[in-house]
ChimeraX commands (.cxc) that place a marker at each C-alpha (Angstrom):
marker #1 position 123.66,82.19,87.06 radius 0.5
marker #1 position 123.36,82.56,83.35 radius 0.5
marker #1 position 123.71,86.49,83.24 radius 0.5
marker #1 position 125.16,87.92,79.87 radius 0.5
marker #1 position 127.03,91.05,80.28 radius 0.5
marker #1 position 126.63,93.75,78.01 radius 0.5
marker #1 position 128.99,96.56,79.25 radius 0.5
marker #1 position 129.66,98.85,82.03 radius 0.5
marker #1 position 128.67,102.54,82.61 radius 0.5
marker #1 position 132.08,104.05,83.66 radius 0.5
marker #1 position 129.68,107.33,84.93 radius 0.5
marker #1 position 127.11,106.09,86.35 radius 0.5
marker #1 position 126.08,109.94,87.25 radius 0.5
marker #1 position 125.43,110.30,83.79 radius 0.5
marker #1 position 122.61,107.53,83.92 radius 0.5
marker #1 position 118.78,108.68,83.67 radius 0.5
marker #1 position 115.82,106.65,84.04 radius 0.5
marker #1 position 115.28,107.35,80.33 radius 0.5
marker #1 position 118.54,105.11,80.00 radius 0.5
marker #1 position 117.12,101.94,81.77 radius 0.5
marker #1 position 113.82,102.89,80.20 radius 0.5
marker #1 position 115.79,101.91,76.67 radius 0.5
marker #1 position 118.10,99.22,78.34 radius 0.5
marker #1 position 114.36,97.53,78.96 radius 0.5
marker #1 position 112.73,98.35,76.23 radius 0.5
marker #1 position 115.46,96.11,74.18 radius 0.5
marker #1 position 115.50,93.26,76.71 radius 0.5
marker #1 position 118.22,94.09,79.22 radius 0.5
marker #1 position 118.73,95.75,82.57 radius 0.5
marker #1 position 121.08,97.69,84.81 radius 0.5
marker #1 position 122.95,95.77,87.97 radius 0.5
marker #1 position 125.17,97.23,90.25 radius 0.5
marker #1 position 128.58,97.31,90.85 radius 0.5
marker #1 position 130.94,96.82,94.17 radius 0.5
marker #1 position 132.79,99.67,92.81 radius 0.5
marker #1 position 130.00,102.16,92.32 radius 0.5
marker #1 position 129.97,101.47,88.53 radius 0.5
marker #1 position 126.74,100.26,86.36 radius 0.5
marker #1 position 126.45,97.06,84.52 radius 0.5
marker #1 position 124.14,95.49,82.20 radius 0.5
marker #1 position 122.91,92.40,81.83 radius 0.5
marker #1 position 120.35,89.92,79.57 radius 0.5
marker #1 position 119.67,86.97,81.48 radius 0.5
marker #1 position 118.47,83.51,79.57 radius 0.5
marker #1 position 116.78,81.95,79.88 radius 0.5
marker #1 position 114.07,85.12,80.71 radius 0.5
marker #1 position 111.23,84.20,83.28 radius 0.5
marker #1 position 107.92,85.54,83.17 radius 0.5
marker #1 position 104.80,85.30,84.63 radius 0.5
marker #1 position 101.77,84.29,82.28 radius 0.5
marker #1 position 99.59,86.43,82.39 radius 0.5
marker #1 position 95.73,85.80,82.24 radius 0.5
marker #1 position 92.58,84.98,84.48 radius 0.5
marker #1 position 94.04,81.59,86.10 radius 0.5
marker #1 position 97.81,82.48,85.05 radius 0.5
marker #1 position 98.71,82.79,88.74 radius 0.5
marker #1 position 99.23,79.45,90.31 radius 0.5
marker #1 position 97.98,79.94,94.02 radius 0.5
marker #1 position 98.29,76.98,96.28 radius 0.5
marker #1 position 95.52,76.20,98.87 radius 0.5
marker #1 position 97.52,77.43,101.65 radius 0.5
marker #1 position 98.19,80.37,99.90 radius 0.5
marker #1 position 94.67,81.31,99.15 radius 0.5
marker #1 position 94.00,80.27,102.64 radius 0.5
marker #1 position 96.48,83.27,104.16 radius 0.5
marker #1 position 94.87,85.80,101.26 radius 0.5
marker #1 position 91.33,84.92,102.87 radius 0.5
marker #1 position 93.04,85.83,106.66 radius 0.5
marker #1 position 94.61,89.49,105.60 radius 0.5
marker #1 position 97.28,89.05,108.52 radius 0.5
marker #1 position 99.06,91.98,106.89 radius 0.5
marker #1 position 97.65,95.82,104.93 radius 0.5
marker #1 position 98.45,95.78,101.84 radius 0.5
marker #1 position 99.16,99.22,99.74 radius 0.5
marker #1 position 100.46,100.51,96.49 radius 0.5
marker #1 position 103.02,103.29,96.10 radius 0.5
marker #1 position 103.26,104.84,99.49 radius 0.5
marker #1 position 106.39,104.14,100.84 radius 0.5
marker #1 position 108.93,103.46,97.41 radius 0.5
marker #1 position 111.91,104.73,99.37 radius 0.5
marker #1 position 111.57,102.28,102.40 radius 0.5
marker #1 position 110.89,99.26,99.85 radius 0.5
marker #1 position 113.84,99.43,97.79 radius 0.5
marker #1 position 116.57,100.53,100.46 radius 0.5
marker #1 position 114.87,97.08,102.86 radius 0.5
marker #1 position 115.38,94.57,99.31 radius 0.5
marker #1 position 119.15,96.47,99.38 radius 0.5
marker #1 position 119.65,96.02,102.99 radius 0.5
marker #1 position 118.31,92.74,103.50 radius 0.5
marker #1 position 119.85,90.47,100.41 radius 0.5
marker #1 position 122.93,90.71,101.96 radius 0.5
marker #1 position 125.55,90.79,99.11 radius 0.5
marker #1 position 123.13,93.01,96.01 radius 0.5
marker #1 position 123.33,94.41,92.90 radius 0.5
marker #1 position 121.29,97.43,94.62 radius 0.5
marker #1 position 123.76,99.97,95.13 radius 0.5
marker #1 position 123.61,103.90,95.74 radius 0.5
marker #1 position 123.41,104.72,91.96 radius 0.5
marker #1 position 121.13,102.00,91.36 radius 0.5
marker #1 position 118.97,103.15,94.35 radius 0.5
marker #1 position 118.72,106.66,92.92 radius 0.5
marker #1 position 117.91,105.83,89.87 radius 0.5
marker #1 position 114.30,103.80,90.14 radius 0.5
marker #1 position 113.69,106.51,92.78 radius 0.5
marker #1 position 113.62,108.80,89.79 radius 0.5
marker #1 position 112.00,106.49,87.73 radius 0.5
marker #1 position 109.20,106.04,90.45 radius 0.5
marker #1 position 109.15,109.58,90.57 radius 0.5
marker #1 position 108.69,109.49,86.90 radius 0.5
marker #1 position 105.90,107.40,87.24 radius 0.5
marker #1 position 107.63,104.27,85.75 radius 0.5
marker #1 position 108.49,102.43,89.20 radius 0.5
marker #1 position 105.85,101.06,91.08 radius 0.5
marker #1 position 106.01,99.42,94.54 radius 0.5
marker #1 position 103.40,97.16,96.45 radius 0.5
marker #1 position 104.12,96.72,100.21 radius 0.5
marker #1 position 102.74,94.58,103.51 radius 0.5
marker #1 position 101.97,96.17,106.91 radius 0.5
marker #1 position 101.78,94.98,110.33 radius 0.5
marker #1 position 100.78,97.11,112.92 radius 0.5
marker #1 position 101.83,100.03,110.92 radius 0.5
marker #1 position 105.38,98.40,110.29 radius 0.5
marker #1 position 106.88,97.70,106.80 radius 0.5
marker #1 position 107.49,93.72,106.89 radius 0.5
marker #1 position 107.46,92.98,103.04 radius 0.5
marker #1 position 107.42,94.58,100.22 radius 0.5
marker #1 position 108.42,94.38,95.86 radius 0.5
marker #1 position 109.35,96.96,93.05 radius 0.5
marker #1 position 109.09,96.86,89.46 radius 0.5
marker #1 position 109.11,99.27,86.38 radius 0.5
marker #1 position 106.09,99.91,84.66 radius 0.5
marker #1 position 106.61,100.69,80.76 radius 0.5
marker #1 position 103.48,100.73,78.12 radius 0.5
marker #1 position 102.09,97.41,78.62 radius 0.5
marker #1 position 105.26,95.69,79.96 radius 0.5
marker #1 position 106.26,95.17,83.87 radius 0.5
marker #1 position 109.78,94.11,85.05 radius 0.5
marker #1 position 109.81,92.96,88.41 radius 0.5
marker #1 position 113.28,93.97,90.20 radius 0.5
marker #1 position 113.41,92.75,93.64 radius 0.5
marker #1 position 110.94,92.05,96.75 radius 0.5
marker #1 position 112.25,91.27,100.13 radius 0.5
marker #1 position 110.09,89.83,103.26 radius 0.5
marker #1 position 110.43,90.38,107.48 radius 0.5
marker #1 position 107.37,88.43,108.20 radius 0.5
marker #1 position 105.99,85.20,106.75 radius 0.5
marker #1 position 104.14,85.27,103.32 radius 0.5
marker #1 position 103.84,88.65,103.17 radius 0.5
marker #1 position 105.75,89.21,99.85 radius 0.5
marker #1 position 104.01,86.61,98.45 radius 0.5
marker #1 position 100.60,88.85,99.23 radius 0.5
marker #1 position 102.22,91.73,97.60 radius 0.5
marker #1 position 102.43,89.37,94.28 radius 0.5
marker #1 position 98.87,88.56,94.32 radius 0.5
marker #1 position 98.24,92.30,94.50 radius 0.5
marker #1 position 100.80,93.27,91.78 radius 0.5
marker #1 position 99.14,90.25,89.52 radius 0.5
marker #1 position 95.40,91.86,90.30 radius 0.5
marker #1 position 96.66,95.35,89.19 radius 0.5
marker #1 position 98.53,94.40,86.09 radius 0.5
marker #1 position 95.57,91.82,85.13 radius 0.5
marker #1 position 93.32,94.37,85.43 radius 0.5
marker #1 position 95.15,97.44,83.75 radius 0.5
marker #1 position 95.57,94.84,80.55 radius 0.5
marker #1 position 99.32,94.57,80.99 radius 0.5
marker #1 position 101.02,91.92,78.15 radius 0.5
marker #1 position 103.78,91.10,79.84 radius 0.5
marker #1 position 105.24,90.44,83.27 radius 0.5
marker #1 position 108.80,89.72,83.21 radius 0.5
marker #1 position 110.87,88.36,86.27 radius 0.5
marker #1 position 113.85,87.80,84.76 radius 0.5
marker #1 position 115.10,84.68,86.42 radius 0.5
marker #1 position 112.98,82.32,87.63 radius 0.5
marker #1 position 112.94,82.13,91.77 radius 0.5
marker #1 position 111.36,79.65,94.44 radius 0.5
marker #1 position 108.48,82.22,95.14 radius 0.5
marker #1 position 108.19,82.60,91.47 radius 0.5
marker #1 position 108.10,79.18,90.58 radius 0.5
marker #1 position 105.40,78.26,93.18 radius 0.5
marker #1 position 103.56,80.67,91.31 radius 0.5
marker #1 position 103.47,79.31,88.14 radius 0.5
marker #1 position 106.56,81.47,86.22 radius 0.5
marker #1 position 107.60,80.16,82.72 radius 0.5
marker #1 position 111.25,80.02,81.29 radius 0.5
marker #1 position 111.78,80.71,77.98 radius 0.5
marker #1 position 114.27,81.44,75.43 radius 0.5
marker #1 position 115.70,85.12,74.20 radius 0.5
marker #1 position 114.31,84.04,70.81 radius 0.5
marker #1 position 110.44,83.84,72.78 radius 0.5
marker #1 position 111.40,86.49,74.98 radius 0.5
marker #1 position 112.09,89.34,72.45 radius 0.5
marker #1 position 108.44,89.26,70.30 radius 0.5
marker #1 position 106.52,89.24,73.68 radius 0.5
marker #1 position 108.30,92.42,75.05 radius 0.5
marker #1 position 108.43,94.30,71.36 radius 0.5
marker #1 position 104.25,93.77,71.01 radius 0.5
marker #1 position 104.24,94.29,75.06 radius 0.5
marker #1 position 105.77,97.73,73.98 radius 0.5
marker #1 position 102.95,99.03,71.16 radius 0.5
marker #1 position 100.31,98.76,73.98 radius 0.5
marker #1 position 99.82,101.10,76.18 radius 0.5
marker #1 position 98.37,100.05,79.93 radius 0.5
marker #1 position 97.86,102.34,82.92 radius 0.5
marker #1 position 98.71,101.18,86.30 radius 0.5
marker #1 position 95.75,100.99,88.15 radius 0.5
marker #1 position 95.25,100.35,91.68 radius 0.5
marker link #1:1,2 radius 0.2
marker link #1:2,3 radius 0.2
marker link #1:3,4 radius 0.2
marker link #1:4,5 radius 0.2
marker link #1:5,6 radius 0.2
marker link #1:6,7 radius 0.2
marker link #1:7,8 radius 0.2
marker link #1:8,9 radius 0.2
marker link #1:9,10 radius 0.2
marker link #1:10,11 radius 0.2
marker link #1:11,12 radius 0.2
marker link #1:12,13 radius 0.2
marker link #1:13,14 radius 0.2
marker link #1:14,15 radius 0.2
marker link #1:15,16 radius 0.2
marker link #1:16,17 radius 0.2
marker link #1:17,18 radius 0.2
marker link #1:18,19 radius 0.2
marker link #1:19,20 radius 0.2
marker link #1:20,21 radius 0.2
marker link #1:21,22 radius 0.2
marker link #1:22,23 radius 0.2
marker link #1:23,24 radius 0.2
marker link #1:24,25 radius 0.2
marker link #1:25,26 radius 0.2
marker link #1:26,27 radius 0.2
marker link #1:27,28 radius 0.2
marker link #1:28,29 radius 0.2
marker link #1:29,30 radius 0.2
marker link #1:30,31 radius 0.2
marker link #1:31,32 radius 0.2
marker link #1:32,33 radius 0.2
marker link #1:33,34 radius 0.2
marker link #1:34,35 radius 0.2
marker link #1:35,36 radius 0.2
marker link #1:36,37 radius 0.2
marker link #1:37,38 radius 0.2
marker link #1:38,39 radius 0.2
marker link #1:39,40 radius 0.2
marker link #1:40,41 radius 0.2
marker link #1:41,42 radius 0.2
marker link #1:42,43 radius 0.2
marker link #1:43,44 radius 0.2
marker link #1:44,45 radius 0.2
marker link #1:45,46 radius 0.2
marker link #1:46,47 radius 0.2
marker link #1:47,48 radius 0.2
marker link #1:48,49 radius 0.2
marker link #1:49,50 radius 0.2
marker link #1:50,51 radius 0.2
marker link #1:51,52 radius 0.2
marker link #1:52,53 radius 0.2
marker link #1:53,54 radius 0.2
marker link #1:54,55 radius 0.2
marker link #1:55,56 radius 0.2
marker link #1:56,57 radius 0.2
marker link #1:57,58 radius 0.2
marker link #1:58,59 radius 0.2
marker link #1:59,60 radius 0.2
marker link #1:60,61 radius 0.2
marker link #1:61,62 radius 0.2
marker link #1:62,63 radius 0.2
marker link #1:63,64 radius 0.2
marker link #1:64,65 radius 0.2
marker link #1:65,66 radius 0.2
marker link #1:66,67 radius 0.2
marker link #1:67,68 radius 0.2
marker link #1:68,69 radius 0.2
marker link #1:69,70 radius 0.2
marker link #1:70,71 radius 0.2
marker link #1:71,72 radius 0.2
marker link #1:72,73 radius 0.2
marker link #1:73,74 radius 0.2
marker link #1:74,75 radius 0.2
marker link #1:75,76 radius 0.2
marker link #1:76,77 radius 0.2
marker link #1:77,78 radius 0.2
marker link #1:78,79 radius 0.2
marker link #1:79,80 radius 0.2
marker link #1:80,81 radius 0.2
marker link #1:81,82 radius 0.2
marker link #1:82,83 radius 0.2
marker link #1:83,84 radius 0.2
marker link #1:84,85 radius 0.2
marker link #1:85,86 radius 0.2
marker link #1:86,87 radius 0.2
marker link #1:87,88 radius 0.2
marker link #1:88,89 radius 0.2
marker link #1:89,90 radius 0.2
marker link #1:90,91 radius 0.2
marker link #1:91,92 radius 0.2
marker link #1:92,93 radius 0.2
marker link #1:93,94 radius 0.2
marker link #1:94,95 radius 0.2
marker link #1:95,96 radius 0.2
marker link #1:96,97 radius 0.2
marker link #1:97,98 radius 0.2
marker link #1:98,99 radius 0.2
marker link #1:99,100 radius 0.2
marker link #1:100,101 radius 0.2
marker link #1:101,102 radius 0.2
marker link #1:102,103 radius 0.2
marker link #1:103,104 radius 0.2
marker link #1:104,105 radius 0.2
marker link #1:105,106 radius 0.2
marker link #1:106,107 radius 0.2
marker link #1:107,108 radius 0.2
marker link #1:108,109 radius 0.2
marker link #1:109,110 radius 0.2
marker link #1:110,111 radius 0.2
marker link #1:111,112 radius 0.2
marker link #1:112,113 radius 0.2
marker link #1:113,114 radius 0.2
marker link #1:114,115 radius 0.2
marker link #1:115,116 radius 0.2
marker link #1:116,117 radius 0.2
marker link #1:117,118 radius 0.2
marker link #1:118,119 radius 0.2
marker link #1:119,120 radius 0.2
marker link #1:120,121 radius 0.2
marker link #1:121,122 radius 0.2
marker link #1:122,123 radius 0.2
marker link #1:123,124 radius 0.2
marker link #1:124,125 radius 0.2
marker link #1:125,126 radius 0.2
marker link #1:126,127 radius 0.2
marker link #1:127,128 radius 0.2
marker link #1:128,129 radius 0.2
marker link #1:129,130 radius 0.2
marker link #1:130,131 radius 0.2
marker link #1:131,132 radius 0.2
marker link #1:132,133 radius 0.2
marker link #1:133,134 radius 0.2
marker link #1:134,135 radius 0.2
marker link #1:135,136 radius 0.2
marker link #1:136,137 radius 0.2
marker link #1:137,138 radius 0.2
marker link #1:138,139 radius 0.2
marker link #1:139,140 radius 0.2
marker link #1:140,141 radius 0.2
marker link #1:141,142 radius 0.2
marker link #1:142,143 radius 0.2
marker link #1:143,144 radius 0.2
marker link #1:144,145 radius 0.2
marker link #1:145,146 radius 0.2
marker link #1:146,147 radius 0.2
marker link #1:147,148 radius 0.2
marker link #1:148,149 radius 0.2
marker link #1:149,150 radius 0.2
marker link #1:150,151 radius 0.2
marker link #1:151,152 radius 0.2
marker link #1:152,153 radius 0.2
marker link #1:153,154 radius 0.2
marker link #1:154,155 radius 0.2
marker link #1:155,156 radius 0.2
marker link #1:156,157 radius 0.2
marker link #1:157,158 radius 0.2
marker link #1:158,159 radius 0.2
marker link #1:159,160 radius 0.2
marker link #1:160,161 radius 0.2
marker link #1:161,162 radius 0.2
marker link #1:162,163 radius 0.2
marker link #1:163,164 radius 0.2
marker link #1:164,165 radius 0.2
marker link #1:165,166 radius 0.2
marker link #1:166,167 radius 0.2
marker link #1:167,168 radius 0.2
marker link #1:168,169 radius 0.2
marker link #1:169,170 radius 0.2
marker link #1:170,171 radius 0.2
marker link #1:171,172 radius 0.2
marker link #1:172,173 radius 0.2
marker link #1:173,174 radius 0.2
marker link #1:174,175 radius 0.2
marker link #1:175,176 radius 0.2
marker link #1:176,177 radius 0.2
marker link #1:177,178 radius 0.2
marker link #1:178,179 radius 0.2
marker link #1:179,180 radius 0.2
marker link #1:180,181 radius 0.2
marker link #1:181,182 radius 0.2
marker link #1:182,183 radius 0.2
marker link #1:183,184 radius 0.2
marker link #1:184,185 radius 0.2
marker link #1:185,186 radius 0.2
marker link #1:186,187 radius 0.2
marker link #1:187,188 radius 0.2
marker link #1:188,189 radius 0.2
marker link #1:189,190 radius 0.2
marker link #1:190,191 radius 0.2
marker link #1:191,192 radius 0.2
marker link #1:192,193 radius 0.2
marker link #1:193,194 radius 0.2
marker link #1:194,195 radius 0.2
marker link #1:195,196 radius 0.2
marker link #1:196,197 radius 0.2
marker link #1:197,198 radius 0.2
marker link #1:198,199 radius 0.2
marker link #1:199,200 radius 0.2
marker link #1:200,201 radius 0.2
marker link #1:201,202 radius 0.2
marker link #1:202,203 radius 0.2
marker link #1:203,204 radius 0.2
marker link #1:204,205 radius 0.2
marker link #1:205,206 radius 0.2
view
């Protein structure tokens, strides 16, 4: 994986959200350790999500389970539950304790927002992401049942389409990403899209 490291964090209780507010803000991102410590990272090439009225690339089948609604589909209810099943359920992950603690305080901030699927009541699927001006970094989204993270992108891509986000950054390109139409490019590209992302201001609405 073409991760750059940047440094560690030697006390990571010393960490705010205001700290990976900045760390995104000029294009990297906290990871964390096996040891309890804080890492950074860039990662190139940087993916991203275009992001306009056809930007999203939904297949037939897709748009064929969107028209169904097999699961409920909410916004910012249930934060907590969302980041601790990507953590559980990724097996080996960067989504430690400190790392756990910290977009809770950024979602309590109002910088972290979360989109999740029901069943019956039940959490089956689910994705987070930090919300900054006109910028949103997706971090992680994890799935129990079939397609229903994919239904939480469509609603993320609604919201940040129409709050007049600029720029939807994935950082590495993924399979569910990529049937979805992501883009790679360079840190050279990457950088003038976040820094005019960044002098617009967008409100998350749901």
């Amino acid at each position: 994986m073409p991760y750059n490291y940047l440094g560690t964090t030697f006390e990571p209780d010393s960490l705010s959200y205001k700290d990976v507010i900045h760390a995104y803000s000029n294009g990297y991102f906290p990871l964390g350790d096996d040891d309890g410590l804080v890492s950074w990272f860039d990662h190139t090439p940087r993916a991203v999500v275009p992001l306009s009225e056809n930007g999203l690339n939904i297949s037939r089948s897709m748009k064929q389970v969107i028209s169904k609604q097999p699961y409920e589909v909410r916004v910012d209810t249930d934060f907590y539950s969302v980041i601790n099943s990507c953590a559980e359920l990724h097996g080996d992950t960067w989504i430690s304790r400190v790392i756990v603690n910290l977009y809770l305080e950024l979602f309590n901030k109002g910088f972290a927002h979360c989109v999740e699927a029901y069943s019956d009541g039940k959490l089956v699927g689910g994705l987070y992401g930090v919300a900054y001006r006109s910028a949103f970094f997706g971090e992680s989204m994890f799935h129990v049942k079939d397609n229903a993270s994919k239904l939480c992108v469509v609603k993320l891509y609604e919201i940040l389409l129409k709050s007049k986000y600029k720029l939807f950054d994935i950082q590495m390109k993924t399979p569910v990403f990529e049937s979805f139409g992501c883009l790679e490019i360079s840190k050279e590209e990457y950088m003038p899209l976040l820094k005019n992302a960044l002098t617009k201001n967008a409100e998350f609405k749901v």
